[in-house]
Backbone as a printed PyTorch tensor [residue, N CA C, xyz], in Angstrom:
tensor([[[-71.9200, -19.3440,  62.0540],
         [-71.9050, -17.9350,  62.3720],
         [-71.9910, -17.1380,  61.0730]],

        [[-72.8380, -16.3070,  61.1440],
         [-72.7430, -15.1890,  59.9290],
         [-72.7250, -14.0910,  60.6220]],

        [[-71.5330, -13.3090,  59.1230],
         [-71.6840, -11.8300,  59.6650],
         [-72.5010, -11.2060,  58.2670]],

        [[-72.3150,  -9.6250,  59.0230],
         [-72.8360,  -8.9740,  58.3450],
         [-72.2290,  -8.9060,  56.6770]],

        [[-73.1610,  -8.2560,  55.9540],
         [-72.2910,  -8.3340,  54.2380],
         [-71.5980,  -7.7020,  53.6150]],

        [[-72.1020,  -6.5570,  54.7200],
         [-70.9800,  -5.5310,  54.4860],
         [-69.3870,  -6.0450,  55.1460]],

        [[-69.4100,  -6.2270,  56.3250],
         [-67.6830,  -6.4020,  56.5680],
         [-67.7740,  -8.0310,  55.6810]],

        [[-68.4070,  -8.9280,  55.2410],
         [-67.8470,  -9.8490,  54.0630],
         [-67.4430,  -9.0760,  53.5910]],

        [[-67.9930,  -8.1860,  52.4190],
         [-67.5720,  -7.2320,  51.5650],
         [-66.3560,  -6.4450,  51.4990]],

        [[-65.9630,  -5.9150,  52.8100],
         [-64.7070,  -5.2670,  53.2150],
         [-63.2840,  -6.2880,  53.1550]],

        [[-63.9310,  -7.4820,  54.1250],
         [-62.6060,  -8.6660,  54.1030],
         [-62.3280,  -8.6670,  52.8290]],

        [[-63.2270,  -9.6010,  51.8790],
         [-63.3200,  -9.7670,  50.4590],
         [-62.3840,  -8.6650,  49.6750]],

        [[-62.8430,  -7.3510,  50.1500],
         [-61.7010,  -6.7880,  49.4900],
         [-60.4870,  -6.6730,  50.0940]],

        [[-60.1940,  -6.8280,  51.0560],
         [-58.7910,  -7.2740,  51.7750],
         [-58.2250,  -7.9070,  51.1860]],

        [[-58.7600,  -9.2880,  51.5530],
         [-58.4950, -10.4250,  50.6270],
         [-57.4130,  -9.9700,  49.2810]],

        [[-58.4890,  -9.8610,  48.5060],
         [-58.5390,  -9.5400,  47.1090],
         [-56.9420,  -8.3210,  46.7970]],

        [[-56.7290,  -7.8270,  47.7680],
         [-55.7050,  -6.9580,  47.8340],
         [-54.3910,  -7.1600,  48.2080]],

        [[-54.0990,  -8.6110,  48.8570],
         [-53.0830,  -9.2450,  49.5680],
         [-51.8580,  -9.3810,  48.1980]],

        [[-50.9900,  -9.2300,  48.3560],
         [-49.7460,  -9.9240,  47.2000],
         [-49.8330, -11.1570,  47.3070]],

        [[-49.7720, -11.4360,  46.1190],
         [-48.9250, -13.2230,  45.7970],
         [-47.8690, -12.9930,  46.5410]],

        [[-47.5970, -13.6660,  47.1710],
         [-45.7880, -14.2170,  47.9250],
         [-45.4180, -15.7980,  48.0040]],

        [[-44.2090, -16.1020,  47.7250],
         [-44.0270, -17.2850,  47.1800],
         [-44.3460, -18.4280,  48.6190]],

        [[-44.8980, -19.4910,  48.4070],
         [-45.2790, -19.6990,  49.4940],
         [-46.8310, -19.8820,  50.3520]],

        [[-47.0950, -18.6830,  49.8810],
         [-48.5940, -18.2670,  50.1680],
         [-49.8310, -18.7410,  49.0590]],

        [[-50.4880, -19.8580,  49.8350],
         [-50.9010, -20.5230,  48.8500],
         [-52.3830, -19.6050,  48.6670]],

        [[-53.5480, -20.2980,  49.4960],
         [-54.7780, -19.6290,  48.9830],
         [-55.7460, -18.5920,  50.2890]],

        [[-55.7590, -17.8830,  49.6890],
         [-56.7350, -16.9410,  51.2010],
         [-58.2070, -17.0820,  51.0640]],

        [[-58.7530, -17.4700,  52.0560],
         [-59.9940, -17.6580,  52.7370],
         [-60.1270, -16.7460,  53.6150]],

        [[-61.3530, -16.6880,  53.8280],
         [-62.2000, -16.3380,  55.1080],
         [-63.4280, -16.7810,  55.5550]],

        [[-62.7490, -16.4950,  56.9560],
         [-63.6550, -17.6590,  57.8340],
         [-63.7180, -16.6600,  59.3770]],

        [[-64.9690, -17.1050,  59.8250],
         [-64.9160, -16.2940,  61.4240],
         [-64.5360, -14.9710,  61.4660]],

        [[-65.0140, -14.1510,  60.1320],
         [-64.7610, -12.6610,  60.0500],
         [-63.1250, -12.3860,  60.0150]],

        [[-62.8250, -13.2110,  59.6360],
         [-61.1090, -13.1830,  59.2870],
         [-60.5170, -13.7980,  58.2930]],

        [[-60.1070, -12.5020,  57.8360],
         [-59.1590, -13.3040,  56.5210],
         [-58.1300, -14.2210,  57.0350]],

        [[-58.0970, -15.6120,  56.2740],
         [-56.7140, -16.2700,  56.2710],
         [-55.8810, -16.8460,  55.5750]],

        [[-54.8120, -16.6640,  55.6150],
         [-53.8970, -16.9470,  54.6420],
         [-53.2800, -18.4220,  54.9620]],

        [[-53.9530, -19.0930,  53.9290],
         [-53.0470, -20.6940,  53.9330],
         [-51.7950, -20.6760,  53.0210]],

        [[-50.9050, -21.8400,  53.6590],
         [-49.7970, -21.9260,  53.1500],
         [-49.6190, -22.6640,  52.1520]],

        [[-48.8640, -22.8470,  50.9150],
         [-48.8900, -23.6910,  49.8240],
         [-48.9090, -25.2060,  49.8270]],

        [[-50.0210, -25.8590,  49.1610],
         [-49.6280, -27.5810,  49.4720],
         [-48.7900, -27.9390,  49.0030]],

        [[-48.4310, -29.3430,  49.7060],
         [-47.1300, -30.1430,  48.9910],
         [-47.6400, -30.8180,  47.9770]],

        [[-46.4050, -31.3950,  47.4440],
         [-46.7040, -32.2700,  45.8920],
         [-47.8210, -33.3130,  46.1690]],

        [[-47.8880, -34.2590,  47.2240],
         [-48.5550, -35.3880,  47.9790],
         [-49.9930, -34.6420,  47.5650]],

        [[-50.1510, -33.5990,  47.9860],
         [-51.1310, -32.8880,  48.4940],
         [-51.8600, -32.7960,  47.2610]],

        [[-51.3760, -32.2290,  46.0360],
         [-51.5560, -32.0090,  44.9240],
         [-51.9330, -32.9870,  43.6680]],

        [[-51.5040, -34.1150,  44.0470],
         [-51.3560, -35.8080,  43.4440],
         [-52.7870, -35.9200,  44.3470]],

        [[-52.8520, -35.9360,  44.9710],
         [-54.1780, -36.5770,  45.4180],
         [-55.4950, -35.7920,  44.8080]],

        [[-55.2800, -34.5060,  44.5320],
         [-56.1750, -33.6460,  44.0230],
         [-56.3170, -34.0620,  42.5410]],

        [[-54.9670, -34.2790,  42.0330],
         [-55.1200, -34.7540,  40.4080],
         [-55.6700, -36.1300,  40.2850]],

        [[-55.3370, -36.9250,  41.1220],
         [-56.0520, -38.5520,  40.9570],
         [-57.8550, -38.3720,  41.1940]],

        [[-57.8800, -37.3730,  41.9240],
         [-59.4180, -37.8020,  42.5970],
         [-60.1930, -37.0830,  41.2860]],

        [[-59.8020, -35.5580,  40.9970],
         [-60.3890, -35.2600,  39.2600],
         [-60.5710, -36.1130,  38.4620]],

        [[-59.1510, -36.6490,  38.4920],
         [-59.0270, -37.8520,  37.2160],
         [-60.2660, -38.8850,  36.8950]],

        [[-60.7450, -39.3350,  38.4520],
         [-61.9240, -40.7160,  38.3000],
         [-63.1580, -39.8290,  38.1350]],

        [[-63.4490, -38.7340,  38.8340],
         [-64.3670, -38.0660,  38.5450],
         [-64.9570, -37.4200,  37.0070]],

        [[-63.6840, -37.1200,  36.4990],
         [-63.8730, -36.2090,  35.3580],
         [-64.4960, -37.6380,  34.2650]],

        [[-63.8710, -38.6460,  34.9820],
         [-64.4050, -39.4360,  33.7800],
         [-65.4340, -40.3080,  33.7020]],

        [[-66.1200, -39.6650,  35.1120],
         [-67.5220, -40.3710,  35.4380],
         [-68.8740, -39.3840,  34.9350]],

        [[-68.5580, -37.9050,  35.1260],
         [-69.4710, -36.8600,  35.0000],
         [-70.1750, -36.7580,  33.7230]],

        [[-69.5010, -37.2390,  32.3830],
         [-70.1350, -36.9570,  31.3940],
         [-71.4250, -37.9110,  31.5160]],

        [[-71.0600, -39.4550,  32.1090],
         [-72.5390, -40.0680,  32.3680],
         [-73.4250, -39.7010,  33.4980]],

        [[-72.5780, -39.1090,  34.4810],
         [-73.7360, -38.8200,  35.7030],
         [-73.7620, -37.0770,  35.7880]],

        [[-73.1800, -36.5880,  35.2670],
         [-73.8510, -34.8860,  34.9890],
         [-73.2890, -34.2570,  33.9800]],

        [[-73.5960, -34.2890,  32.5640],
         [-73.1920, -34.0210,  31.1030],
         [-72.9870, -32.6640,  31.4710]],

        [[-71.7180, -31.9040,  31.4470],
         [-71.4690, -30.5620,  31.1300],
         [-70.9530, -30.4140,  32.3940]],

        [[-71.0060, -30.9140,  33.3030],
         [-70.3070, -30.8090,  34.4730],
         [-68.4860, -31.0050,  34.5250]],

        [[-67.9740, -30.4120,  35.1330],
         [-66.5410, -31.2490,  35.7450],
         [-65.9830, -31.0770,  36.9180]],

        [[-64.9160, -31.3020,  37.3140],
         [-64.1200, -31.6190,  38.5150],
         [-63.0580, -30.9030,  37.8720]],

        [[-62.7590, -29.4790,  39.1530],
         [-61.4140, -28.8250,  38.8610],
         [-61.4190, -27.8250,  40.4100]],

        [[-60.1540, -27.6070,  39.8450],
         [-59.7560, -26.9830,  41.4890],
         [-59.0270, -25.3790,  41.2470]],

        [[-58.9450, -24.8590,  42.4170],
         [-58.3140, -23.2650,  42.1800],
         [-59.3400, -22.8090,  42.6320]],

        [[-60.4330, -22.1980,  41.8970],
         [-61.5390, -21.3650,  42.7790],
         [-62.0220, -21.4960,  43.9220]],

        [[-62.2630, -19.9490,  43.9690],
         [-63.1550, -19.8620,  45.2210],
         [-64.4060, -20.0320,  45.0750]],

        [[-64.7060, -20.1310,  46.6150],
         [-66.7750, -20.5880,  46.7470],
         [-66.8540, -19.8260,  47.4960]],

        [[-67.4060, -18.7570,  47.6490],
         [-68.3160, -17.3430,  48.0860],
         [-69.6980, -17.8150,  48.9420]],

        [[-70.0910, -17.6310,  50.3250],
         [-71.2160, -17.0670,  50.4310],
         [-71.2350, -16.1270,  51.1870]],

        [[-71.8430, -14.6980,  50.6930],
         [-71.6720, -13.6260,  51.1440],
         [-72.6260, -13.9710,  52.7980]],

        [[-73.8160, -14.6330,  52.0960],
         [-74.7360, -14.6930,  53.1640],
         [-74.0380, -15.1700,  54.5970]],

        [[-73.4480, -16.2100,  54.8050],
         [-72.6440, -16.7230,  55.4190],
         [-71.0630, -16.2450,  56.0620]],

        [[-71.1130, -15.1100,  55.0600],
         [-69.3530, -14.3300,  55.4040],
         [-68.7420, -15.4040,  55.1240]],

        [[-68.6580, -16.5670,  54.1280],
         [-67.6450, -16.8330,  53.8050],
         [-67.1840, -17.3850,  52.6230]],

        [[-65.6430, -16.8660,  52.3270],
         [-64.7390, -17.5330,  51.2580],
         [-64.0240, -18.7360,  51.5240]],

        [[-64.3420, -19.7160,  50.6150],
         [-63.6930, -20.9110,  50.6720],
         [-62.5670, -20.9830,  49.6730]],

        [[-61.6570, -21.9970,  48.8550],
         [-60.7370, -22.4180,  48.4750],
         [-60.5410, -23.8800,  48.2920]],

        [[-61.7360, -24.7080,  47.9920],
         [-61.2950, -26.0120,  48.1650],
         [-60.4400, -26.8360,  47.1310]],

        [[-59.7810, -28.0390,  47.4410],
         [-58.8740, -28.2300,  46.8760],
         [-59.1920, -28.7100,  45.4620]],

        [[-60.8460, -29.1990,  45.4340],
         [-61.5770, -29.6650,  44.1230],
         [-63.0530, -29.2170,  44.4090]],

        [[-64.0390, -28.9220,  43.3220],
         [-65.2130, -28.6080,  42.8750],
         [-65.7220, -29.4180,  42.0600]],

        [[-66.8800, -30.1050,  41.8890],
         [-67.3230, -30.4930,  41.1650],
         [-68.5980, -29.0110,  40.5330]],

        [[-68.4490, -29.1350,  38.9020],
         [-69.9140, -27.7420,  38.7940],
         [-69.7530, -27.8020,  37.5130]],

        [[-71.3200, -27.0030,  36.6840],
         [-71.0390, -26.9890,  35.7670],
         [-69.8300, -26.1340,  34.7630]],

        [[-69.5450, -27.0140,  33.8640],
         [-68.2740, -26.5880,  33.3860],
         [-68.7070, -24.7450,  32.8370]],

        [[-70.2030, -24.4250,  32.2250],
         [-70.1520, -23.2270,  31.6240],
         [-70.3910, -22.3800,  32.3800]],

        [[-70.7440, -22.7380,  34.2820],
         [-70.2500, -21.4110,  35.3760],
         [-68.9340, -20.9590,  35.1370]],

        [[-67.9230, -21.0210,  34.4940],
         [-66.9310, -20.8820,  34.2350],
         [-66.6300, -19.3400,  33.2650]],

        [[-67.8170, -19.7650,  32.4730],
         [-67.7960, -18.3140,  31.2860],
         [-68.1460, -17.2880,  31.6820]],

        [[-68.1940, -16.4920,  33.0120],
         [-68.9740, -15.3500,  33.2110],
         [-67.6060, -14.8930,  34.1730]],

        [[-68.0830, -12.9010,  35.0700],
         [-67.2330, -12.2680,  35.4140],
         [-67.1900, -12.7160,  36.5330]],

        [[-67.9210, -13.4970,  37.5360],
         [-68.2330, -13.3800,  38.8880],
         [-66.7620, -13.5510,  39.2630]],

        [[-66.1860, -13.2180,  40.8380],
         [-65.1270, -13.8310,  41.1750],
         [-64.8000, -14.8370,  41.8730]],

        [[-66.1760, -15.5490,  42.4070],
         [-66.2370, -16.8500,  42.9270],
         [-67.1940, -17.9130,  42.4830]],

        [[-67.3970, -19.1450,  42.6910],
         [-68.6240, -19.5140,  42.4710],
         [-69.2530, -19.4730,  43.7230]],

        [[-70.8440, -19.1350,  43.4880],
         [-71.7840, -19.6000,  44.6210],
         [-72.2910, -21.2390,  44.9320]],

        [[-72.6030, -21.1000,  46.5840],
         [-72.9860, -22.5380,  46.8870],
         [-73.8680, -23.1620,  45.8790]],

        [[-75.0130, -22.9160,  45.5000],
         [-75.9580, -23.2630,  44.3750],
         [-75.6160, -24.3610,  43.1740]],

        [[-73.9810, -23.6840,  42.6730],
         [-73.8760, -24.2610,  41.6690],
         [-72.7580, -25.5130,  42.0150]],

        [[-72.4660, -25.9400,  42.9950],
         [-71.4140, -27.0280,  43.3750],
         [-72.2440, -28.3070,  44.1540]],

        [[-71.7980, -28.9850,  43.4550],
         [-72.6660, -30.7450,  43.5070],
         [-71.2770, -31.3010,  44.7660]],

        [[-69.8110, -31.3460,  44.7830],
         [-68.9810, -31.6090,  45.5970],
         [-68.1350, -31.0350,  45.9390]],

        [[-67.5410, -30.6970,  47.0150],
         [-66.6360, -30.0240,  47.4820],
         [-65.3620, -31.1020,  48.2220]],

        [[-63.8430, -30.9930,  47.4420],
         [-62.7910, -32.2500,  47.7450],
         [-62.3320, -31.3020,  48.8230]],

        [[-61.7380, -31.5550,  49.8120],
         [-60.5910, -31.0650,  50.3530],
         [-59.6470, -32.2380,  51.1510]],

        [[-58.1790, -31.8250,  50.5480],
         [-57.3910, -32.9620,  51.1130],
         [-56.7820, -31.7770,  52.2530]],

        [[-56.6070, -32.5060,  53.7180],
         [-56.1270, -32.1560,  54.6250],
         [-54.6090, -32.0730,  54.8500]],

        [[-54.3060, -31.1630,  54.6890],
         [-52.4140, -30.0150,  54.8920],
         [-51.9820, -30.7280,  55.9720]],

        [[-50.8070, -31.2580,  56.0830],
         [-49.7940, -31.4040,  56.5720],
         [-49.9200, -30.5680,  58.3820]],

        [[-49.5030, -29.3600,  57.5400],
         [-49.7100, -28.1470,  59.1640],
         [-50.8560, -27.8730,  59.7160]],

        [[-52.1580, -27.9630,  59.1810],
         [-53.8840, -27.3690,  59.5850],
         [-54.8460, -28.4020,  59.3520]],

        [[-54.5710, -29.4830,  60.0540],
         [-55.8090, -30.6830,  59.6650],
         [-56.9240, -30.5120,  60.8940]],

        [[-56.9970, -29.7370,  61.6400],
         [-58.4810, -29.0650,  62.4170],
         [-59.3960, -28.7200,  61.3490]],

        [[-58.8250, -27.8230,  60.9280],
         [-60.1240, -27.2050,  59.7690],
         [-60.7790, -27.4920,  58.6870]],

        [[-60.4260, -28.4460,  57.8370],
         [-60.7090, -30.1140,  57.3590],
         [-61.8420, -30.5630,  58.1870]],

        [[-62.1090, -30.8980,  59.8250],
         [-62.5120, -32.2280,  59.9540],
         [-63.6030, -31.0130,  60.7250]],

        [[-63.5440, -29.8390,  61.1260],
         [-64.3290, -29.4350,  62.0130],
         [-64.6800, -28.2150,  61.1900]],

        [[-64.2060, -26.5570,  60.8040],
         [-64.7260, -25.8260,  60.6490],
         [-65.2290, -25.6040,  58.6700]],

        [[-64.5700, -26.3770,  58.4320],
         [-64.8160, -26.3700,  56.5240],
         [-66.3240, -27.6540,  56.8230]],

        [[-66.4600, -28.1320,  57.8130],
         [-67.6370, -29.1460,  57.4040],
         [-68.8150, -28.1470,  57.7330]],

        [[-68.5480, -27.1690,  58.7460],
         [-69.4210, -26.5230,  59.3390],
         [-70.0210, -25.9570,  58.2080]],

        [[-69.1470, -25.3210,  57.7540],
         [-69.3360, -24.4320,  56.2300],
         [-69.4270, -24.5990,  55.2270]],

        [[-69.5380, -25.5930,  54.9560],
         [-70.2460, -26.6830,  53.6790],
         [-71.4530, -26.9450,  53.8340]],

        [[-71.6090, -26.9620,  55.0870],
         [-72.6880, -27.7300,  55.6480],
         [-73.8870, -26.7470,  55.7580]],

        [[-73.8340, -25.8680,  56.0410],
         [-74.5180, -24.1140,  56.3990],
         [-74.3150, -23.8580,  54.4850]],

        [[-73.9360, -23.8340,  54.1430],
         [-73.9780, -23.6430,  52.5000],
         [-74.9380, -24.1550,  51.5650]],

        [[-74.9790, -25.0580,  51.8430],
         [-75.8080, -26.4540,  51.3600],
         [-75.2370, -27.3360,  50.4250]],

        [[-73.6260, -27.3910,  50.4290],
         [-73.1690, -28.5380,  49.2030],
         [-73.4420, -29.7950,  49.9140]],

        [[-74.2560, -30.5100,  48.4350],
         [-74.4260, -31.8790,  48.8540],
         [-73.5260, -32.6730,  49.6170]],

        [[-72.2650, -32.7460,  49.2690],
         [-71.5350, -33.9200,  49.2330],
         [-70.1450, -33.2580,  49.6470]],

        [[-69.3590, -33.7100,  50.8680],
         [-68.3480, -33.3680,  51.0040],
         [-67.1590, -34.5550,  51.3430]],

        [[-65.9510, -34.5670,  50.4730],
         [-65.2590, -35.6990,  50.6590],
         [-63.7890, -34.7640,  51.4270]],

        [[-63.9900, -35.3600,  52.4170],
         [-62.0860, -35.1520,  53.0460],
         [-61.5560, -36.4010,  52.8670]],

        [[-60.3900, -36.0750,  52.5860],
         [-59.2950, -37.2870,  52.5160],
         [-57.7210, -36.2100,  53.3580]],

        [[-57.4660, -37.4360,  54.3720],
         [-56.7550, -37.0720,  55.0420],
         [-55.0430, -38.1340,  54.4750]],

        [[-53.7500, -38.0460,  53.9130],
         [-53.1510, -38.1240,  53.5290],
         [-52.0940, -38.2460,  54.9130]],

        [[-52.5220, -37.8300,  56.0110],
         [-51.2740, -37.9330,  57.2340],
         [-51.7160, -39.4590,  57.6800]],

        [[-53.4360, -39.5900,  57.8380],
         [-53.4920, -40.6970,  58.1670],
         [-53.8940, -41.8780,  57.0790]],

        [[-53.5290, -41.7370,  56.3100],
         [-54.0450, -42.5040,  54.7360],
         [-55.8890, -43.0490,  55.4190]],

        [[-56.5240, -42.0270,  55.5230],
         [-58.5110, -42.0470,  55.7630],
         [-58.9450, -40.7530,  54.9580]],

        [[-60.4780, -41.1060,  55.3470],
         [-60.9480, -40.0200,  54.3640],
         [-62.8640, -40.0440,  55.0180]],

        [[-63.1950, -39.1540,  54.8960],
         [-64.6900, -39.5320,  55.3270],
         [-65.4470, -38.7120,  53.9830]],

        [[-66.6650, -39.4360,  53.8370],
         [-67.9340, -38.6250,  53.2870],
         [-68.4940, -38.0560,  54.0650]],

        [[-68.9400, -36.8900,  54.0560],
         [-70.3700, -36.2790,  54.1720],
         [-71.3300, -35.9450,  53.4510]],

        [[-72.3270, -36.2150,  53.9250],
         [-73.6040, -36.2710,  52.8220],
         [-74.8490, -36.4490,  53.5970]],

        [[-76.0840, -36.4140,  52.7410],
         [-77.5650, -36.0390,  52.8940],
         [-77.3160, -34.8350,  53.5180]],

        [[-78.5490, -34.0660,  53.9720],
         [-78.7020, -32.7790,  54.0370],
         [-78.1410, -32.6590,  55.6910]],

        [[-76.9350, -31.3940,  55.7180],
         [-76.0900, -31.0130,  56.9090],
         [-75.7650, -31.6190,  57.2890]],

        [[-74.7720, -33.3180,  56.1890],
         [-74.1200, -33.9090,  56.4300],
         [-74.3810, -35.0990,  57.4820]],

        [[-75.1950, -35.7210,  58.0210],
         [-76.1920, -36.1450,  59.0330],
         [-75.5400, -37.8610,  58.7720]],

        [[-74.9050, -37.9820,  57.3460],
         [-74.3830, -39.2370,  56.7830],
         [-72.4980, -38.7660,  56.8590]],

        [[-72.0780, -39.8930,  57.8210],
         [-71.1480, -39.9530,  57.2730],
         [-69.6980, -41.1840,  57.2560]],

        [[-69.5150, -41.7170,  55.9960],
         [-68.9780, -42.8760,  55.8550],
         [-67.5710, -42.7430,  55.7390]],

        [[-66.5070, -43.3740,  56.9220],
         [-64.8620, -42.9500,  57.0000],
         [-64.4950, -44.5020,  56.1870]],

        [[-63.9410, -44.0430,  55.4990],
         [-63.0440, -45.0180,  54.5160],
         [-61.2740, -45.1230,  54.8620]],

        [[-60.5890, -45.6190,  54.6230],
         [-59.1040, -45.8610,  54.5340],
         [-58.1170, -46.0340,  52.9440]],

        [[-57.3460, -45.4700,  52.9450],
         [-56.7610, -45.4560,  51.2590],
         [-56.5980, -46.9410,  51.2890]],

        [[-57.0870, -47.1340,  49.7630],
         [-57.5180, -48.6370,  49.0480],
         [-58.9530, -48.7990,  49.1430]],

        [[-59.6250, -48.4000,  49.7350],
         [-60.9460, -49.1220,  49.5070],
         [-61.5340, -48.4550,  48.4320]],

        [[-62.5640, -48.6540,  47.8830],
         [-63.2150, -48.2580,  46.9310],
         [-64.7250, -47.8800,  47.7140]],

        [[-64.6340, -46.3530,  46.8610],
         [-65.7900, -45.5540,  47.9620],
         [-66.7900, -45.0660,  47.2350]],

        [[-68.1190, -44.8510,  47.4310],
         [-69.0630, -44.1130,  47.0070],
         [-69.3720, -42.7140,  47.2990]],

        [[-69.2730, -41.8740,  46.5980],
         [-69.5130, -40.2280,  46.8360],
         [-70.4810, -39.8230,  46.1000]],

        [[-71.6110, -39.8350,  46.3610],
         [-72.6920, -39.6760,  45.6640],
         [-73.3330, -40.2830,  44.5310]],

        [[-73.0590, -39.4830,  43.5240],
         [-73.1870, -41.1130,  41.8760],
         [-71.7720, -41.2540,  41.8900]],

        [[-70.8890, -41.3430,  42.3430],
         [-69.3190, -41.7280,  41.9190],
         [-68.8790, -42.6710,  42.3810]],

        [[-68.1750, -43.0420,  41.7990],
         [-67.2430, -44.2470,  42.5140],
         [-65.8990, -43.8190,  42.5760]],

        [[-65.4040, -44.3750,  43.4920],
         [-63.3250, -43.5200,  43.6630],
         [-63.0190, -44.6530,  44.1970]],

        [[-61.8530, -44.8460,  43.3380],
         [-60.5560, -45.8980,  44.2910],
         [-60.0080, -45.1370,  44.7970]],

        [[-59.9050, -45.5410,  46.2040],
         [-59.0030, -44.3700,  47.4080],
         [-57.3940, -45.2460,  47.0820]],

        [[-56.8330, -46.2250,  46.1990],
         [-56.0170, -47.1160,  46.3100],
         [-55.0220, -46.4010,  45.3100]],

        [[-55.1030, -45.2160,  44.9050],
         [-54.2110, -44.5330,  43.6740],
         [-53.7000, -43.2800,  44.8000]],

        [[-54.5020, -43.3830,  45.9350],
         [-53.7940, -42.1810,  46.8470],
         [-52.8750, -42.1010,  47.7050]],

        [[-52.1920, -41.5700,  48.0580],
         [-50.2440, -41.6720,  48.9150],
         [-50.5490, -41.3440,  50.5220]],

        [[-50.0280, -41.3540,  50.9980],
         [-50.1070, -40.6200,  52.0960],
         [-48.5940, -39.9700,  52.1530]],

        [[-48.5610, -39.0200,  53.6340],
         [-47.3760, -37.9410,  53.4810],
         [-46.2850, -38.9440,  53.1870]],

        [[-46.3630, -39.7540,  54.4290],
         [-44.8430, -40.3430,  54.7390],
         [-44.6390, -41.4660,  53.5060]],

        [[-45.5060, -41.5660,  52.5010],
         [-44.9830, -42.5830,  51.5860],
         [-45.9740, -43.2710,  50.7860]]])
């Protein structure tokens, strides 16, 4: 679904206007509505730092200047929507400029580990919207059920579900899913 760019534009500044409150982790929008997600847990966060970790140290041979980091947003106005994923793969010097998000264009992967409280939107409406974006490569890893799937080739048409421990392919990468926790342990 896309809306118009103007009410993107309006949410966006909604958005953009909300307080930090402790708790309140990252705001998106999606379906012409801003939303406010709640802060991840540590689990949540460990899995985000392990999966950088193998990545960051694969990129200098499979995309020199590239890296793996998390916090930003991914913007498409065209689309009405703001994302938040939990990791990015892009080049490291999109980084030096004013924009306030990155665009789809410049992101080779998009991580998201699936929350505790909201694992619908993980497996169904963030694929939609990756997918309508055009990022290559999308990895969920789900931490409630220690699994994880790829998506990949164009609108995701590929997609390979793995289990923590195996060793997985995500495009040129390789990841041990065997350094990752799940909630309960």
């Amino acid at each position: 679904m896309s809306i118009d760019p103007a009410v993107f534009a309006m949410l966006r500044e909604i958005a953009d206007q909300l307080p930090q409150t402790p708790g309140m982790g990252k705001i998106e929008i999606a379906d012409g509505t801003v939303v406010v997600m709640m802060s991840p847990v540590k689990r949540h966060e460990l899995a985000v730092i392990r999966i950088a970790q193998q990545l960051n140290g694969q990129l200098p041979q499979t995309h020199p200047g590239y890296i793996a980091h998390g916090g930003a947003d991914l913007a498409d106005p065209a689309h009405g929507r703001l994302r938040n994923p939990d990791l990015m793969v892009f080049p490291e010097a999109a980084l030096d400029d004013e924009a306030p998000a990155f665009l789809p264009h410049e992101i080779l992967l998009v991580v998201e580990i699936v929350s505790k409280s909201n694992s619908e939107t993980g497996y169904h409406a963030k694929v939609a919207d990756y997918a309508a974006m055009g990022i290559p490569l999308y990895l969920l890893v789900d931490p409630r059920l220690g699994t994880g799937i790829v998506h990949s080739e164009p609108n995701y048409t590929r997609r390979t579900d793995f289990a923590f421990g195996d060793v997985i392919t995500v495009g040129p990468w390789t990841l041990d899913t065997g350094v990752l926790r799940t909630y309960a342990g």
